[in-house]
N, CA, C and O of each residue as an XYZ file, in Angstrom:
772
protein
N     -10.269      9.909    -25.080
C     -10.390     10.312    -23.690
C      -9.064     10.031    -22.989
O      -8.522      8.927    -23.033
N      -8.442     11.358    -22.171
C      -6.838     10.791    -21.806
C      -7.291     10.225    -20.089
O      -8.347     10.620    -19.595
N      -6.321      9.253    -19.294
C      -6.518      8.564    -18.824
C      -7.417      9.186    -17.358
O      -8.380      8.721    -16.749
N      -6.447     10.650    -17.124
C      -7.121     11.281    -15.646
C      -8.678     11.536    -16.118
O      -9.510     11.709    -15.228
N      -9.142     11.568    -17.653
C     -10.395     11.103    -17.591
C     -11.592     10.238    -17.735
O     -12.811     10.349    -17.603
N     -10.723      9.323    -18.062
C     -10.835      7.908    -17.739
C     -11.216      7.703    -16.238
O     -12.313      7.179    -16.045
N     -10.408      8.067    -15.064
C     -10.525      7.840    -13.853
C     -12.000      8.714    -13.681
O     -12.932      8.283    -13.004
N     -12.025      9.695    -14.238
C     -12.966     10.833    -13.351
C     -14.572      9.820    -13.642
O     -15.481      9.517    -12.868
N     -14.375      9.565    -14.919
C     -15.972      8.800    -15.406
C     -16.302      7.745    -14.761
O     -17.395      7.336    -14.368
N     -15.108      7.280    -14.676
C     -15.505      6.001    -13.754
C     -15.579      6.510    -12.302
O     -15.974      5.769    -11.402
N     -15.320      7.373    -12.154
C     -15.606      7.927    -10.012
C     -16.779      8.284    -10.109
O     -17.638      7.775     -9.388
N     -17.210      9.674    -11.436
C     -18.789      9.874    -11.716
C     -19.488      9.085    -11.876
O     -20.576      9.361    -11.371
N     -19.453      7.845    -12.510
C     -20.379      6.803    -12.529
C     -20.667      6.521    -11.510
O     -21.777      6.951    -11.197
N     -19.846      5.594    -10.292
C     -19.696      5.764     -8.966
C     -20.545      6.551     -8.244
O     -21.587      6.251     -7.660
N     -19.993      7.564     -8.351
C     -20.957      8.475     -7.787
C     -22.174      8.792     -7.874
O     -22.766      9.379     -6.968
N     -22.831      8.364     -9.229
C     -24.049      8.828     -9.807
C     -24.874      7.743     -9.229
O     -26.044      8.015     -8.960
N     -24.355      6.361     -8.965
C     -24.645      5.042     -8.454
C     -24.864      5.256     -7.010
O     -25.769      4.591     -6.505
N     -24.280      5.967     -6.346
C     -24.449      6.500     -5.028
C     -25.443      7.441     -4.678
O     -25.825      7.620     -3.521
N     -25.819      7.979     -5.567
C     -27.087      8.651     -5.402
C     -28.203      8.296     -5.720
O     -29.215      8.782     -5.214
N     -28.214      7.013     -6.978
C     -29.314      6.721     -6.934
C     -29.601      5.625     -6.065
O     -30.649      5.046     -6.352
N     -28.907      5.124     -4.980
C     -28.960      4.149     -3.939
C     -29.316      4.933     -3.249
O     -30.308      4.358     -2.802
N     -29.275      6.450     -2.470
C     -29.737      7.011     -1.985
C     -30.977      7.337     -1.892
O     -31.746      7.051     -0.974
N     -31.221      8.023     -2.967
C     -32.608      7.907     -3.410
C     -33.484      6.977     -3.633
O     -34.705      7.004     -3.785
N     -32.623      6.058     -3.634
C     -33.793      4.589     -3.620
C     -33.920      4.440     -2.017
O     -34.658      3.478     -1.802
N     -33.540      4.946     -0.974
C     -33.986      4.947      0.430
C     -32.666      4.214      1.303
O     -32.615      4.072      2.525
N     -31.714      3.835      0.378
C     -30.799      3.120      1.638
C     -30.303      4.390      2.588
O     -30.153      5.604      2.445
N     -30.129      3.356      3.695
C     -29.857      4.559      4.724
C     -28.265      4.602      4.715
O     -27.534      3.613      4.678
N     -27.880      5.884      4.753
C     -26.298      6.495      4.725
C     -26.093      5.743      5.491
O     -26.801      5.196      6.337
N     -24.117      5.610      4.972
C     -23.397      5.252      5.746
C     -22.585      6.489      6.432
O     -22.650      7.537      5.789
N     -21.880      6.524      7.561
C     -21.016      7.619      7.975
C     -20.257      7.434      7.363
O     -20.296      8.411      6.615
N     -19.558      6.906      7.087
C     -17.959      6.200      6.145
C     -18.661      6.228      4.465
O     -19.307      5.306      3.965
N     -18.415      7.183      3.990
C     -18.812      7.079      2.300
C     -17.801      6.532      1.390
O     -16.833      7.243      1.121
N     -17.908      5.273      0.845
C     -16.587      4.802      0.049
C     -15.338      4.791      0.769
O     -15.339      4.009      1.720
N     -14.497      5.302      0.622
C     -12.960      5.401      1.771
C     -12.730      6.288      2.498
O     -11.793      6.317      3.295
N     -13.891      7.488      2.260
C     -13.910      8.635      3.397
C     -14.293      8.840      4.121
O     -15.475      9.064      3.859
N     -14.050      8.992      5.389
C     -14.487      9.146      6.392
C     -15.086     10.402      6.767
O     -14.168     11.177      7.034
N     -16.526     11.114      6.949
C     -16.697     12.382      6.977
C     -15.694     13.390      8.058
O     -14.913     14.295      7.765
N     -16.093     12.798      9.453
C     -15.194     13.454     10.621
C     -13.722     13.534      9.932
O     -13.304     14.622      9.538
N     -13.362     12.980      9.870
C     -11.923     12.611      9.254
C     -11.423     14.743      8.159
O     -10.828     15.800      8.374
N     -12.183     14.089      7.170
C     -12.723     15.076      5.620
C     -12.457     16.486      6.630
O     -11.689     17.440      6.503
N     -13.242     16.207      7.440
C     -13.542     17.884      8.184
C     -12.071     18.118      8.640
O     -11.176     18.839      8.198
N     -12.164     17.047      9.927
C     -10.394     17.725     10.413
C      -9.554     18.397      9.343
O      -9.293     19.599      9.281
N      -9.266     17.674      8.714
C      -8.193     17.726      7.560
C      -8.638     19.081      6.639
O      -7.765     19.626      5.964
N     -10.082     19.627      6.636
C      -9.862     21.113      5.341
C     -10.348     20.589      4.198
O     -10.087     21.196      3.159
N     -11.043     19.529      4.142
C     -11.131     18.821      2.715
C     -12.043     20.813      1.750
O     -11.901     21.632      0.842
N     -12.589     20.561      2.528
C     -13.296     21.746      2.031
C     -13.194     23.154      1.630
O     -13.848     24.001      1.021
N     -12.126     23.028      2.220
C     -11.447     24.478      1.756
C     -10.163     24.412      0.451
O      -9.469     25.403      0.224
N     -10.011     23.219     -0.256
C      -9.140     23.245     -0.792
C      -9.732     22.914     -2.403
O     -10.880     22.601     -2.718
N      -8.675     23.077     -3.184
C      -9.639     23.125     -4.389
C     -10.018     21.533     -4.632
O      -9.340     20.533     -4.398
N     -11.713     21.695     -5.340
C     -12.585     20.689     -5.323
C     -12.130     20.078     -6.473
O     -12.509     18.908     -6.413
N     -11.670     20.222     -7.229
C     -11.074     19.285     -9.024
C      -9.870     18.276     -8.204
O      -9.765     17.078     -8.468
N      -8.981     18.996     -7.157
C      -7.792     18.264     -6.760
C      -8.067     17.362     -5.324
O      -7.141     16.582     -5.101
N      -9.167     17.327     -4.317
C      -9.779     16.542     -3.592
C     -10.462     15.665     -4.421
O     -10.537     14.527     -3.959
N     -10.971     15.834     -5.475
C     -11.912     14.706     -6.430
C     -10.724     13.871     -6.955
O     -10.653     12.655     -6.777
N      -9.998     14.440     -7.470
C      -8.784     13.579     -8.084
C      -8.216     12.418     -6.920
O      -8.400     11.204     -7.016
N      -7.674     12.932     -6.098
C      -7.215     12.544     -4.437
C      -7.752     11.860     -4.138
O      -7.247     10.757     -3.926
N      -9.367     12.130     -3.896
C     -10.179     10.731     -3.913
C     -10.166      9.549     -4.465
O      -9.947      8.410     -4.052
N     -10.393      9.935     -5.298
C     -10.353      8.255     -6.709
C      -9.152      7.752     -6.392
O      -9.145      6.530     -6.535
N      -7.614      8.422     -5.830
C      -7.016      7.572     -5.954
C      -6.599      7.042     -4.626
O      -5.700      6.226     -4.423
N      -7.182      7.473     -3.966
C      -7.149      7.017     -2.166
C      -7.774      5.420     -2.199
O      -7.714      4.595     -1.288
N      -8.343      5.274     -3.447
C      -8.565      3.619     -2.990
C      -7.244      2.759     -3.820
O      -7.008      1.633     -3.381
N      -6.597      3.138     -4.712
C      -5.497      2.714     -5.442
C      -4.210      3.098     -3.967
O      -3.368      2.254     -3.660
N      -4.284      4.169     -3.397
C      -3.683      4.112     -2.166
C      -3.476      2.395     -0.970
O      -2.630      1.595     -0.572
N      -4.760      2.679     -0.903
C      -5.508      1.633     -0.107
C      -5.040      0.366     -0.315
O      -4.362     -0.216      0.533
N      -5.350     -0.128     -1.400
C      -4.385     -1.144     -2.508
C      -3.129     -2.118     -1.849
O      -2.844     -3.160     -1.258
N      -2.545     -0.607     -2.597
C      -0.879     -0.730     -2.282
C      -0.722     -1.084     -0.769
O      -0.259     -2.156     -0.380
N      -1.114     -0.168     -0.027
C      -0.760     -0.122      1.708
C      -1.251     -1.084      2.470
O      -0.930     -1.286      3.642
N      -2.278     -1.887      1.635
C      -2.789     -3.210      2.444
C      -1.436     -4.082      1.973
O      -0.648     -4.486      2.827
N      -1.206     -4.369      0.386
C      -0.525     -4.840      0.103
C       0.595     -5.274      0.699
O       0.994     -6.425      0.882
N       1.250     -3.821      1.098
C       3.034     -3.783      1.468
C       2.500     -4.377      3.265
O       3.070     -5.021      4.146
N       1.830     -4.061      3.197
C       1.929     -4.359      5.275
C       1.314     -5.657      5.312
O       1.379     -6.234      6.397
N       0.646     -6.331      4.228
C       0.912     -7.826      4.171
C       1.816     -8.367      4.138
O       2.131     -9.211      4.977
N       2.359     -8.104      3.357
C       3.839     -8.202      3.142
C       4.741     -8.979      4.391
O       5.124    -10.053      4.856
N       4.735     -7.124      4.549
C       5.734     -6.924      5.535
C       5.397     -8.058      6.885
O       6.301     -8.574      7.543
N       3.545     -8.373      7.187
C       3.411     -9.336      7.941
C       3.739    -10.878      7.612
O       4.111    -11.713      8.437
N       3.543    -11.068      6.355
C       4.300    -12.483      6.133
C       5.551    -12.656      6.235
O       6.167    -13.479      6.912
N       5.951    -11.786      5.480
C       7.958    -12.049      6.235
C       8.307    -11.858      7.073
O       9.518    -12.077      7.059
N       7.774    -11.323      8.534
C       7.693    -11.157      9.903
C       7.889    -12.655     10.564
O       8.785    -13.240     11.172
N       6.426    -12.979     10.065
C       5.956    -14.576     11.155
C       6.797    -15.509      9.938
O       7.069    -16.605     10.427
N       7.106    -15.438      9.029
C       7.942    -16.344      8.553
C       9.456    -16.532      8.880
O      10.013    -17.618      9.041
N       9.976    -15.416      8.944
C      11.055    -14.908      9.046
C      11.242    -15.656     11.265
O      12.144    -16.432     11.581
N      10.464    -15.267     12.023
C      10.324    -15.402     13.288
C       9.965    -16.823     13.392
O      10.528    -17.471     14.274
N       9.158    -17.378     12.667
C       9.089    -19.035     12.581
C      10.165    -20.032     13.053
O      10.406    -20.711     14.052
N      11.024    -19.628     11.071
C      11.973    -20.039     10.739
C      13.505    -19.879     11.742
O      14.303    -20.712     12.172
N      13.432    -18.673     11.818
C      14.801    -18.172     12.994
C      14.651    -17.815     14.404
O      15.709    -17.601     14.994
N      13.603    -17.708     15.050
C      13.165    -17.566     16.279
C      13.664    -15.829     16.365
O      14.027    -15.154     15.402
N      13.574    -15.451     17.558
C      12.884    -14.052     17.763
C      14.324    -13.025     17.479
O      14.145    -11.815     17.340
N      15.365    -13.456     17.425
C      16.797    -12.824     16.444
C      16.771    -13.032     14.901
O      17.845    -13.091     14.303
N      15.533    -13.152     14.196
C      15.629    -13.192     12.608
C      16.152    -12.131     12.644
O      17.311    -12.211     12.235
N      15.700    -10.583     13.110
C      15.539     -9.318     12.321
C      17.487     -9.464     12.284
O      18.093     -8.829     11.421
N      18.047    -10.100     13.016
C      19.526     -9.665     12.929
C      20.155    -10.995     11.798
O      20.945    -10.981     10.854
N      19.577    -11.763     12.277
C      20.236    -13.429     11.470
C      19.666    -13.874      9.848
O      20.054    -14.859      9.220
N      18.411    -12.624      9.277
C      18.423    -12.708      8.377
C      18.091    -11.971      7.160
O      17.765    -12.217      5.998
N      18.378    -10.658      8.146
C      18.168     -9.232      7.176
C      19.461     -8.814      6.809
O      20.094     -8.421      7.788
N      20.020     -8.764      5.847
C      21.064     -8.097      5.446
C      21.722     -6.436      6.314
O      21.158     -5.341      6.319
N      23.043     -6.814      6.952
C      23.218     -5.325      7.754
C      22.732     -4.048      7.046
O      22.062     -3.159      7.570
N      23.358     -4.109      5.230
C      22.906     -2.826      4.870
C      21.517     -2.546      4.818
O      21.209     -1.362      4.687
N      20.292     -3.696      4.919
C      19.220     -2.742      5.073
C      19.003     -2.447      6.352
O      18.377     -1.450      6.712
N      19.817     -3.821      7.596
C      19.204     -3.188      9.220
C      19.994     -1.765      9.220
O      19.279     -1.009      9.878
N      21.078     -1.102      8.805
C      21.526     -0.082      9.010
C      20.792      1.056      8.454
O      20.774      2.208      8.887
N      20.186      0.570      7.427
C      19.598      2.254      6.909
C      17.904      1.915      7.824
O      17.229      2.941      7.916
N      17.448      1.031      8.257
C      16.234      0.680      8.798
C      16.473      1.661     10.087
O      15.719      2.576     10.418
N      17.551      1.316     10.671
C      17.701      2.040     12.115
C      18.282      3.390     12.083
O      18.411      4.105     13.077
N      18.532      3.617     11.203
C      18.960      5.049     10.491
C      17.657      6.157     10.979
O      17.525      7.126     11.727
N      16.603      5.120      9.798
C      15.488      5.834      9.883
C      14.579      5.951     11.031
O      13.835      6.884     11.335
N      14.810      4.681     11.684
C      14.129      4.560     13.087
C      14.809      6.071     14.052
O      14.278      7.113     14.439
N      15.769      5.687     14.123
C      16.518      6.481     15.085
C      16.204      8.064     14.938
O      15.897      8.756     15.909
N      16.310      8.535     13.680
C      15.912     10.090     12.858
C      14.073      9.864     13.377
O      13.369     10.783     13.797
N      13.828      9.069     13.278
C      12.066      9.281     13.296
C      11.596      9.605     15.056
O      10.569     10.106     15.514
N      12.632      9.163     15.624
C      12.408      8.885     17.128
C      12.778     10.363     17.762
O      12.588     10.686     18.935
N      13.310     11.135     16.795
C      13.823     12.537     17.355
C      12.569     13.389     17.436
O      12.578     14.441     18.075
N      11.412     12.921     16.754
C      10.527     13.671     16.553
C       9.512     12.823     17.521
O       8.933     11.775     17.237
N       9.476     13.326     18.348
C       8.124     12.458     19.522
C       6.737     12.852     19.240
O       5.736     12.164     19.441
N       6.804     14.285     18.647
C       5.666     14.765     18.655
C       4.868     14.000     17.713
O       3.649     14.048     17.878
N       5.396     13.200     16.615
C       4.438     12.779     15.352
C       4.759     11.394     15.863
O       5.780     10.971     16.407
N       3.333     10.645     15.467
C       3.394      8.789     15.749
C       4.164      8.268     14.960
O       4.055      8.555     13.768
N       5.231      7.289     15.428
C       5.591      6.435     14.787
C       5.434      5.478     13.815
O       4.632      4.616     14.173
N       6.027      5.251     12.406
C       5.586      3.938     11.674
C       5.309      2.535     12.125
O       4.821      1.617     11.465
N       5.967      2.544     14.165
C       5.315      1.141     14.173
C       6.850      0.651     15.096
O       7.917      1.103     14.682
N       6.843     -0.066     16.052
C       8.090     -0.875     16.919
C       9.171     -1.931     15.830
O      10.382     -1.927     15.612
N       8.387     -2.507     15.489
C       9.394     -3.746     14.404
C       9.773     -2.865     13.231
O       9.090     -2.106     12.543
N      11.237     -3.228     13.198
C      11.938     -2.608     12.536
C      12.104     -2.555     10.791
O      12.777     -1.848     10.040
N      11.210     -3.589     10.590
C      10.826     -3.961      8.897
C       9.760     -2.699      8.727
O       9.951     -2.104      7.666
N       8.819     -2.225      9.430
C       8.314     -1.190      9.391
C       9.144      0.254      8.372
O       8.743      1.083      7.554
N      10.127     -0.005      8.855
C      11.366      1.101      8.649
C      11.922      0.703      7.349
O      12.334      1.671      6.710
N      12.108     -0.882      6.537
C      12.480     -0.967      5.435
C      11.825      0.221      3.973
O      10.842      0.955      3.874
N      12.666     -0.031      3.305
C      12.162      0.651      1.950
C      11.054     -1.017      1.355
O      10.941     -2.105      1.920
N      10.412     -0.489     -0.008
C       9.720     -1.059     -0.244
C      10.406     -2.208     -1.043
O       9.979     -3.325     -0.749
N      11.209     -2.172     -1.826
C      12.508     -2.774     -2.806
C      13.377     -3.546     -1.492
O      13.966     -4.607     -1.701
N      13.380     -3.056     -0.478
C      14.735     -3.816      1.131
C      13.621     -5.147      0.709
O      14.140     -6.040      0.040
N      12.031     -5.326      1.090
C      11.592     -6.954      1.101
C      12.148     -7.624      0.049
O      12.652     -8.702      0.365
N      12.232     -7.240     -1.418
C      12.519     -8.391     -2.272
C      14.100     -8.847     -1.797
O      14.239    -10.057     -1.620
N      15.101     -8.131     -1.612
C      16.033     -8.430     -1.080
C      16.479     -9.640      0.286
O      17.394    -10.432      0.510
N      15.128     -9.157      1.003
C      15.093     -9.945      2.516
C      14.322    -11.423      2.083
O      14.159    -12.361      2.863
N      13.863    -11.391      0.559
C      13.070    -12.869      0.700
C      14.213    -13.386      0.099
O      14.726    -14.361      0.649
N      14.867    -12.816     -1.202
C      16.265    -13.622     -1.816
C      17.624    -14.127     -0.723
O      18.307    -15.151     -0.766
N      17.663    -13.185      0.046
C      18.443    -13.428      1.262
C      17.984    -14.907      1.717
O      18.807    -15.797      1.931
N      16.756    -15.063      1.828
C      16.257    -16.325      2.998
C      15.301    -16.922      1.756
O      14.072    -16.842      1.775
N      15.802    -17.318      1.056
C      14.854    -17.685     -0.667
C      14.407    -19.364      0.052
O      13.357    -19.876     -0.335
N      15.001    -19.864      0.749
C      14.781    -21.568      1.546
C      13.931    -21.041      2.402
O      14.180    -21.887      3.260
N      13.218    -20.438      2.864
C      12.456    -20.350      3.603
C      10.783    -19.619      3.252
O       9.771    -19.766      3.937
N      10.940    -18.795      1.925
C      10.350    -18.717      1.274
C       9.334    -19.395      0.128
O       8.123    -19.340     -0.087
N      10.618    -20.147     -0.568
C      10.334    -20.645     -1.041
C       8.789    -21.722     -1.445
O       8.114    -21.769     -2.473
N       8.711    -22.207     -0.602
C       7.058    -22.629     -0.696
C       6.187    -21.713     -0.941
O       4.987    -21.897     -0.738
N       6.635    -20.699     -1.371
C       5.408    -19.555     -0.947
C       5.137    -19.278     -2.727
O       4.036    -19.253     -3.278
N       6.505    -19.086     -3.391
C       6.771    -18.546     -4.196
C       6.693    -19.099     -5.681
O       6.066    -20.159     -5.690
N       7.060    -18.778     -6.729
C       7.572    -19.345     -7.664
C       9.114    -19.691     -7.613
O       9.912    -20.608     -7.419
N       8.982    -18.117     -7.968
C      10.429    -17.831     -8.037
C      11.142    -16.686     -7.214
O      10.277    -16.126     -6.541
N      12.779    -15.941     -6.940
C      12.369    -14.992     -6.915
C      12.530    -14.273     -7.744
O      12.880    -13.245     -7.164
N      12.517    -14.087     -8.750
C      12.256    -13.055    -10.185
C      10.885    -13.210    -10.198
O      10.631    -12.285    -10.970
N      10.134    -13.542    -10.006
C       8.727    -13.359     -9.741
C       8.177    -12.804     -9.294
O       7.165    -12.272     -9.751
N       8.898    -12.630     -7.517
C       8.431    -11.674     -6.429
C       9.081    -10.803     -7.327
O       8.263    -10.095     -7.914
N      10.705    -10.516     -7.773
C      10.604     -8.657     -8.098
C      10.097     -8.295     -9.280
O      10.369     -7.152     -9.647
N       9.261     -9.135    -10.158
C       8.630     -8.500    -10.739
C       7.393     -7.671    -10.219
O       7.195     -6.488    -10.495
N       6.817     -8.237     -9.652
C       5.433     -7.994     -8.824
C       5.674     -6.395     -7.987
O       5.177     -5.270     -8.032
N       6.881     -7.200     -7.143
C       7.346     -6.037     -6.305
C       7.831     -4.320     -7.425
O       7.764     -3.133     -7.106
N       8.194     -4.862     -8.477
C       8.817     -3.763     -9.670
C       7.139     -3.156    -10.120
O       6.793     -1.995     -9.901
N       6.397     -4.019    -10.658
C       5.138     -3.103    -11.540
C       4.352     -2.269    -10.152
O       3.835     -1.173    -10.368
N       4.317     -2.781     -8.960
C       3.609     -2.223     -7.857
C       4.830     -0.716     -7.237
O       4.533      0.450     -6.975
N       5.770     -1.207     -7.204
C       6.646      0.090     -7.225
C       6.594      1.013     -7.997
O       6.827      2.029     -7.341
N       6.375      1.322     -9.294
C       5.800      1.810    -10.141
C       5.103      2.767     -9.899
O       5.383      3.965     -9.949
N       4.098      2.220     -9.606
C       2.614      2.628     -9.073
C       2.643      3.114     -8.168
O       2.168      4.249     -8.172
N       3.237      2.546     -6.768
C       2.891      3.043     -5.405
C       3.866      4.609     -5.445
O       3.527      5.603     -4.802
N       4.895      4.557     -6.183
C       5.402      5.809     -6.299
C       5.070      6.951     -6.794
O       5.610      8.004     -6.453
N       4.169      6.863     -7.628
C       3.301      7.942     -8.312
C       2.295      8.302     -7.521
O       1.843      9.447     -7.494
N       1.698      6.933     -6.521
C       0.346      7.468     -5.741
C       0.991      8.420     -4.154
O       0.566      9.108     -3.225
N       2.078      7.932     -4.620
C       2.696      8.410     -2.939
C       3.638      9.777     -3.096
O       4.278     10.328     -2.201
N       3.544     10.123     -4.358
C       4.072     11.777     -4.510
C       3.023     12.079     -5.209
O       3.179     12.330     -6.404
N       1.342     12.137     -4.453
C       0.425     12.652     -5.555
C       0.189     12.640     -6.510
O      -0.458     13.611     -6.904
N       0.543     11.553     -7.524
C       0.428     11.599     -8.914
C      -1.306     10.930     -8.714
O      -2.116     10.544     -7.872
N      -1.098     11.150    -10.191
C      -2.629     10.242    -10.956
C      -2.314      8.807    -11.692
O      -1.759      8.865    -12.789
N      -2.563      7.828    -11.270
C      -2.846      6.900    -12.171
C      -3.439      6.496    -13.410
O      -4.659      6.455    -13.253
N      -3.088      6.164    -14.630
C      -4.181      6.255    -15.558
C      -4.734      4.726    -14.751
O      -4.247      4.129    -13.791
N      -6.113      4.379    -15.716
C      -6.884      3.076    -15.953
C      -6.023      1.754    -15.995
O      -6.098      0.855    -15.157
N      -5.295      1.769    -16.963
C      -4.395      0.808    -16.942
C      -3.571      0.492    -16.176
O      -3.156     -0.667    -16.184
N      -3.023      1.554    -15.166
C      -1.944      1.135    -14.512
C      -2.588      0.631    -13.285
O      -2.011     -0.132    -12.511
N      -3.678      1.024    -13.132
C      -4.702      0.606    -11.890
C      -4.952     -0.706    -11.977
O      -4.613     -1.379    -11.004
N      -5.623     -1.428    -13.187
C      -6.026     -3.022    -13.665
C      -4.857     -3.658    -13.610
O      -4.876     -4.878    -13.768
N      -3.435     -2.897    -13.348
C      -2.541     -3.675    -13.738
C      -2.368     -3.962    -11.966
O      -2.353     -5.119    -11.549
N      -2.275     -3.073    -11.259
C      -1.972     -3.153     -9.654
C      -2.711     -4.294     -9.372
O      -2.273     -5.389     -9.020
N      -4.219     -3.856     -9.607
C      -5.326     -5.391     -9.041
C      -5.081     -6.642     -9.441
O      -5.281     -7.593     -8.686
N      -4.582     -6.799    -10.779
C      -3.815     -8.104    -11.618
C      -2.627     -8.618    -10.248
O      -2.718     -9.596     -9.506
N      -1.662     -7.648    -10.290
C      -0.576     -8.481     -9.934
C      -0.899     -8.298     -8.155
O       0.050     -8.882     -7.633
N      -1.661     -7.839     -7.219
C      -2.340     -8.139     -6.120
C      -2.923     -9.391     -6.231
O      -2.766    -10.231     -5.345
N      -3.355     -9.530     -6.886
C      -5.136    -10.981     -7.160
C      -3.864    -12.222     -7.635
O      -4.097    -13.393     -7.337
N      -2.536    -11.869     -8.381
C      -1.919    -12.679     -8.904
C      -1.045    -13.798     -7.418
O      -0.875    -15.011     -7.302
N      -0.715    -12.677     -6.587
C       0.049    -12.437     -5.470
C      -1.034    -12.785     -4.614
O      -0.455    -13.386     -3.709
N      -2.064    -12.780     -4.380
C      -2.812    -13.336     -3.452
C      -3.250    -15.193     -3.557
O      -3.607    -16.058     -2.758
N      -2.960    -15.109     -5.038
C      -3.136    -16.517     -5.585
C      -2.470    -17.398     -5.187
O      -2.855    -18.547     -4.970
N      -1.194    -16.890     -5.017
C      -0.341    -17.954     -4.731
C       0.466    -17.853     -3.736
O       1.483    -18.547     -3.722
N       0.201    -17.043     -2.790
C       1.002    -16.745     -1.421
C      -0.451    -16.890     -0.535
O      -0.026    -17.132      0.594
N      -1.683    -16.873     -0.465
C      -2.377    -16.909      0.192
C      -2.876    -15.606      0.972
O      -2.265    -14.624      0.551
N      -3.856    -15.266      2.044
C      -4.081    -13.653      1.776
C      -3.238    -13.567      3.457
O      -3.031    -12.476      3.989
């Protein structure tokens, strides 16, 4: 069995589990698993082909994952970072070349009013690879958190991986999924949630 069907059996199972909870009388939720119906509608879910919304699905929670992940992240090295250096960290301990391409992107994103913003704080705007950089930068201040930092970029490396395939539409096989939740659950272990 190759892996995109690997994923599908395990969503059908899922699913088949969802119906027979149904049928056993629980009462619906509006929010089914990670979808939101209203949501589904705006967006056309329905008009587009049903093999590639099913796929999309399954991996909208491997989405989910990652994006809790990185904006944890990004919130611990915030209040750590602001702790440690008071409310001029973003300048006293981010390296210029990432505040420069950060405000690069800020600045290009701001031309466009019509679409919402990623967000006021400017780590928002980092790449995903700029954090391991910004914790080695300030590794004494980190440090309690951590092992090492070849630790964080490993973590940060197998989840990059991943988040890049889910974030240009790819499919995940099985494995690469157990491997995301591993080094999340690993990373939650020892940094705290």
């Amino acid at each position: 069995m190759t892996a995109p069907d690997q994923v599908y059996a395990f969503a059908f199972r899922g699913l088949l589990a969802e119906e027979a909870l149904d049928s056993a009388g629980r009462t619906p939720n509006k929010v089914t698993g990670f979808f939101d119906e209203d949501i589904a509608e705006v967006l056309s879910l329905d008009v587009l082909d049903e093999s590639a919304v099913q796929t999309a699905k399954q991996m909208a929670a491997v989405y989910t994952a990652i994006a809790a992940f990185e904006n944890s992240v990004r919130k611990l090295m915030s209040s750590r970072l602001l702790e440690e250096s008071g409310d001029g960290w973003w300048i006293s301990t981010v390296p210029e070349k990432i505040r420069t391409a950060a405000k690069n992107r800020q600045d290009a994103e701001s031309k466009i009013r019509w679409h919402t913003p990623r967000g006021d704080d400017p780590i928002n705007y980092t790449d995903f690879g700029h954090l391991v950089s910004i914790i080695q930068n300030n590794w004494t201040m980190f440090e309690p958190y951590f092992r090492s930092v070849e630790w964080v970029r490993q973590i940060f490396d197998n989840l990059e991986r991943s988040r890049n395939v889910i974030m240009h539409s790819g499919v995940l096989a099985m494995v690469d999924i157990e491997r995301i939740g591993m080094n999340i659950r690993d990373w939650v272990a020892q940094v705290g949630d």
